[in-house]
N, C-alpha and C positions, 0 to 999 in steps of 0.2 A: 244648536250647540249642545242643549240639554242630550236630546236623543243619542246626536255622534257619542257624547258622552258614556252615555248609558252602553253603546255598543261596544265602546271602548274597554269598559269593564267589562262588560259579559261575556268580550274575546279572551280577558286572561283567565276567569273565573271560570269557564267553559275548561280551559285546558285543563286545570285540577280536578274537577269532578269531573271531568271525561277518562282519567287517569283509572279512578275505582269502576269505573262503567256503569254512568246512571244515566238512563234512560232519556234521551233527547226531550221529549214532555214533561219528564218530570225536573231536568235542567231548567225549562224555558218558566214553568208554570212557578218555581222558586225564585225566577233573575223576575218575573213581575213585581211577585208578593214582595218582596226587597228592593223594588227600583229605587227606592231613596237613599239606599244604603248603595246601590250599585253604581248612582247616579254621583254623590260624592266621591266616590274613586273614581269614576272618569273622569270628573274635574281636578282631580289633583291628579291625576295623570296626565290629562291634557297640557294640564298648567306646566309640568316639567317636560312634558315632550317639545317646548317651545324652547327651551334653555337649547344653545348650539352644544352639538355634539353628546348630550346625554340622551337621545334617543338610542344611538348606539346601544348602551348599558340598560336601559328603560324595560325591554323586554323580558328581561331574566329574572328582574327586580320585581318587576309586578307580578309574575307569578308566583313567586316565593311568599310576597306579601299577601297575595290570596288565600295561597294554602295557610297562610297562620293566620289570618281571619279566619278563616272554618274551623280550626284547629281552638283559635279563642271561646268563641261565641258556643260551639259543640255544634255545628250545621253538620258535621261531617256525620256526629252518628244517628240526627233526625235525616238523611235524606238516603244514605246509602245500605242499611240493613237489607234490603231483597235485592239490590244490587252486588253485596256481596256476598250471600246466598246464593246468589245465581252463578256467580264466575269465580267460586273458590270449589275446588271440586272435592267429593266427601276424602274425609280419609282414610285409609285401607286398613282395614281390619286385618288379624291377623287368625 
């Protein structure tokens, strides 16, 4: 249960940081260092994906709740700086 869990959240937290394009290791090596933190959203995800019919809406809702954990806590701009370096491209001089 623990693990489903765990992978349950690092499915919608993957969509958001895959979004700015961070680098698939340094994704994985961040959902470790936090599993306890990843591990309580998939429990309370799990827990509502049992309710009928709010699996439906469940989707949309946890991703949105990921991006504002990252957004809360400032994950976004400890993990993505060379990733957005990388794929913003310079801008043109004149």
């Amino acid at each position: 249960l623990f693990f489903v869990s765990w992978l349950l959240a690092y499915q919608f937290v993957d969509i958001v940081v895959d979004v700015i394009k961070v680098p698939p290791f340094r994704r994985l090596r961040y959902s470790i260092g936090n599993s306890l933190t990843l591990l309580w959203f998939g429990l309370v995800l799990a827990g509502l994906w049992a309710v009928p019919f709010l699996g439906f809406l469940l989707p949309p809702i946890a991703v949105v709740a990921a991006a504002n954990y990252f957004n809360k806590v400032g994950l976004l701009e400890r993990i993505r700086p060379a990733a957005i370096e990388a794929a913003v491209p310079p801008e043109p001089t004149l």
